[in-house]
N, C-alpha and C positions, 0 to 999 in steps of 0.2 A: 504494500500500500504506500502512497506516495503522501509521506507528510503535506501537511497543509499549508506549511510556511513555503518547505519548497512546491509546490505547485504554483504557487502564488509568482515566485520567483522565475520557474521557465515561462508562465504566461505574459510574465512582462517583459523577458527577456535579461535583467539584470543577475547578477549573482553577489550579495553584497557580504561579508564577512559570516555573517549568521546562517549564511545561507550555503556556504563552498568554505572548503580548508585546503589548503595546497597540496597536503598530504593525508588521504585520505583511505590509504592502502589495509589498512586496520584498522578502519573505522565503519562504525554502522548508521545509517543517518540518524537515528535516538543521540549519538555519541558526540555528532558533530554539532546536534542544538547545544550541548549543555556550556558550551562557549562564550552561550548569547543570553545569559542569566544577567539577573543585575548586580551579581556579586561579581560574576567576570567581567561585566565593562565596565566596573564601578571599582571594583578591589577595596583595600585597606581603607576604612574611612578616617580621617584624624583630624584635628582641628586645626586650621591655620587662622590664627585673628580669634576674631568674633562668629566664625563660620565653620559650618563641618565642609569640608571638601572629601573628594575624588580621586583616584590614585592621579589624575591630571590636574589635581589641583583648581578643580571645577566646583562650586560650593552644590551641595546637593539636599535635596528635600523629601523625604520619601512618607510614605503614605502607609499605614499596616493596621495591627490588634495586637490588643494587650487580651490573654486570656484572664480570668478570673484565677482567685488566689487557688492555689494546688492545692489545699487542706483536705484531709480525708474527711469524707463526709459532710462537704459542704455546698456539693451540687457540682462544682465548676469544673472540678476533676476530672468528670467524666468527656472533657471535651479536651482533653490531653492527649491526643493522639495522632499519629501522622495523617489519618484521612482530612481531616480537617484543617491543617496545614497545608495540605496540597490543593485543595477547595476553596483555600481562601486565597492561594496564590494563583492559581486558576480562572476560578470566577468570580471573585474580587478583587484580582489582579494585585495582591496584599505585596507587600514590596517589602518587609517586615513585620515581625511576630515578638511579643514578649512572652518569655514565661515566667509569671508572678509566683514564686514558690515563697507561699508563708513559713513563717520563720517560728514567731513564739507564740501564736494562737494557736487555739486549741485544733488537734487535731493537724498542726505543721511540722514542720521540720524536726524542731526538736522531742517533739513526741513523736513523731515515726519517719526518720532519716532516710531511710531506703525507700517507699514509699513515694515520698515527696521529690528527692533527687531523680526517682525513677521517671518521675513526672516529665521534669526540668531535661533530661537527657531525651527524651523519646521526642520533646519538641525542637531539642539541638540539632539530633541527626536529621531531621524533619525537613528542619530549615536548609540544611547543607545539603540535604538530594535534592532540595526543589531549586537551591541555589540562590534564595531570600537570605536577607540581614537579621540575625537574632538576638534578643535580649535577656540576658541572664539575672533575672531579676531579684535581689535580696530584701522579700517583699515584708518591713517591718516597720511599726511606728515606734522602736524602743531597739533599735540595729545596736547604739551605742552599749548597750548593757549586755551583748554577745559577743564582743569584738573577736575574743577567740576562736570561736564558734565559726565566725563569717570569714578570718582569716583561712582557718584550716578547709571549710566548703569553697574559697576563694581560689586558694592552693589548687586542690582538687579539678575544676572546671579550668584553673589555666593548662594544666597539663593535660589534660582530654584535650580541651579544645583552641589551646592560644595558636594553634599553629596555622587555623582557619579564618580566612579573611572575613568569612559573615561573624564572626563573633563580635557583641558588647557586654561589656559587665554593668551592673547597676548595685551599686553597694550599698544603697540605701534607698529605700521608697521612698516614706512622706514620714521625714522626724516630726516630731510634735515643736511645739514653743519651747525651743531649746537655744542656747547658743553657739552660734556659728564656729566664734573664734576658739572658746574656750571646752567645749563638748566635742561637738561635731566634725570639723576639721581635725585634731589628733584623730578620732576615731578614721574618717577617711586616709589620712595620712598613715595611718596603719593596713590598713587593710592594702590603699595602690602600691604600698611598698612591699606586700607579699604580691600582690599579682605582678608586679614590676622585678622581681627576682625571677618570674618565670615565664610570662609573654611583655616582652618589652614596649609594645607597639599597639597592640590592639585598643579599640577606644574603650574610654571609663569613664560612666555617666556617677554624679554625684548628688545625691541626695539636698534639698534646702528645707533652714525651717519653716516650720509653720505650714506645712501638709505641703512641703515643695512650692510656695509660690514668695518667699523671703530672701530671692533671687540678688535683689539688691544688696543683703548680707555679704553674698558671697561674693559680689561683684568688688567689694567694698575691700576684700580679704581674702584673692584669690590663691588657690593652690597653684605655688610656683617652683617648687620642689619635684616637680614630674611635668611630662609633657602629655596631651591627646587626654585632654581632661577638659568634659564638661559639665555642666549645672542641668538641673530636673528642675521644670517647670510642668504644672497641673492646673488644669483648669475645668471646672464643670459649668454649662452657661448660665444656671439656674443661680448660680450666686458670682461668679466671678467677671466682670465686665470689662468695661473701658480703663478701670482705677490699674487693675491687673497688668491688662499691655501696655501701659504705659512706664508701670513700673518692669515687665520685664524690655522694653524699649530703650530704657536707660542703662540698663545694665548690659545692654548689647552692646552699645555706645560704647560705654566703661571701658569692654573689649573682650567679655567671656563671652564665651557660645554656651546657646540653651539647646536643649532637649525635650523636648514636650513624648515623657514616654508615656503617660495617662492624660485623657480628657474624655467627658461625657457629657450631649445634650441632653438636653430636657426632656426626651423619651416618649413622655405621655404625650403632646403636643404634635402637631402635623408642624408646624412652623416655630423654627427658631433663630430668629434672626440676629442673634447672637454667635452662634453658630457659623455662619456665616461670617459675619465681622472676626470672629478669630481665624477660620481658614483664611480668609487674604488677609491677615497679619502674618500666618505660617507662612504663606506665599509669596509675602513682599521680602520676608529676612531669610527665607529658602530656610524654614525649621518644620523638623522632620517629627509625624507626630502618631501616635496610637490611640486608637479607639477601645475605651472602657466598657464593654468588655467581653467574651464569647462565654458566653451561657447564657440559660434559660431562667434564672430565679428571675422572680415577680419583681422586678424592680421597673424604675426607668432607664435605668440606663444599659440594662442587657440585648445584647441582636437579636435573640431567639424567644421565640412564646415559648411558655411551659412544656416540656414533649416533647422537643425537637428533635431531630434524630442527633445522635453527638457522632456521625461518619460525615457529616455533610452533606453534600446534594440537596442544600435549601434551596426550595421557592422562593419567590416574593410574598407568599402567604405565611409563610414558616418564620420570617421576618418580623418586630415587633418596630414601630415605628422611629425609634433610635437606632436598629439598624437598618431598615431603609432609609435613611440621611448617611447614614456611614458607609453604606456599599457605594451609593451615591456617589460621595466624596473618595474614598479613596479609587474606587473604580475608574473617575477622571479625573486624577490628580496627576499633573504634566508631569 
């Protein structure tokens, strides 16, 4: 059977990189796509300035889902697996995946380790056969009171996985009202200095107070001790507006790069025009962002109504109206 891409390609007569390899003598056409992923045109991502850039040094914006937290028994779990990874990179054209692995809630990490890791690794390799950017998420509101804990899980994922250009680390979720300079920062400064003994390179998103949006803290007091280090920014529309972008606007200024690894519309609602005003904010500073969250619990901010199947192959009906805005968006997101 004649791929689709290449079909496309003899009928119009071109043959453009994605489409032909010079050498092609042991290769199967399946073999010769996997070239034209967005981790192979895109590679290593790392911050220069204020921007994430491209292995060309092109700033880049990418578009994905955050899953819900991995806790055993807490619903979201069940949507940990590579069917749905490949569904979301497929027909939502997801560009990026987080895996939120809870840490000291009930039922995470620290009460069942194998479990929860199992979670976090079956979305790793996920991402790296479909050939999407992934997020290794150290999902806690109280990270600083584990530091050992997150060191040694830290350790762990660099050596599995620093060697892979889709990887990013996330060493902290959403700290609570804590301090930047005096809590927070040693705690991260511990933690990128184990990942920095072992993947020198790969990027490291960092946690801010105040549920991630005390962006200005950090800007104020930036980690300069390491290089390919950015700041987490969060935003839900239902509370977080204009006051928000402005203050991360400033702190872009300042000269760190943000990350927007969570954000959630208003759900219940056909329109949010909120929503809207922060994707062309992500779109003007080319910030790269994930949507809260893949599962079915009753909330507003889940993609899926109750039932859903957790293999993928959603409808438009299967969809709960936060994530028809989000297929939406990331589906055409340049």
């Amino acid at each position: 059977m004649i791929h689709k891409k290449m079909l496309i390609c003899l009928l119009v007569g071109i043959f453009p990189i994605s489409c032909y390899k010079k050498d092609t003598s042991d290769l199967t056409i399946k073999e010769s796509f996997i070239d034209s992923t967005i981790v192979s045109n895109n590679g290593l991502l790392r911050v220069f300035g204020n921007k994430i850039v491209n292995k060309n040094n092109v700033p880049i914006s990418l578009a994905g889902n955050s899953f819900f937290w991995s806790n055993d028994n807490w619903g979201g779990e069940r949507y940990y697996n590579s069917e749905v990874v490949e569904w979301l990179k497929n027909d939502w054209n997801t560009t990026i995946v987080r895996a939120a692995m809870g840490v000291d809630a009930q039922g995470g990490y620290l009460s069942n380790k194998s479990s929860n890791k199992n979670r976090v690794k079956t979305i790793v390799q996920s991402a790296i056969d479909q050939g999407i950017y992934v997020i290794i998420d150290w999902h806690s509101h109280h990270a600083e009171d584990f530091t050992e804990e997150a060191i040694i899980f830290f350790e762990e994922m660099a050596n599995l996985y620093g060697e892979y250009e889709n990887i990013i680390y996330e060493i902290y979720n959403e700290p609570l009202d804590i301090s930047w300079t005096e809590t927070l920062k040693p705690y991260a400064l511990s933690v990128i200095s184990s990942i920095r003994a072992i993947d020198p390179d790969n990027l490291i998103i960092v946690g801010t107070p105040e549920w991630s949006q005390r962006v200005d803290l950090a800007a104020e007091d930036p980690i300069t001790e390491y290089t390919n280090v950015a700041y987490t920014l969060h935003f839900y529309t239902v509370y977080h507006h204009e006051w928000l972008r402005d203050r991360a606007s400033e702190a872009l200024n300042s000269g760190i790069a943000l990350f927007v690894t969570e954000w959630g519309s208003l759900g219940y609602t056909t329109i949010d025009t909120e929503a809207d005003k922060w994707m062309n904010w992500c779109f003007q500073n080319k910030i790269t962002h994930l949507n809260w969250a893949v599962n079915d619990k009753e909330e507003e901010w889940s993609i899926l109504k109750p039932g859903t199947s957790q293999l993928g192959g959603w409808s438009q009906s299967d969809l709960t109206n936060a994530g028809k805005l989000a297929k939406n968006i990331i589906l055409n997101w340049p």
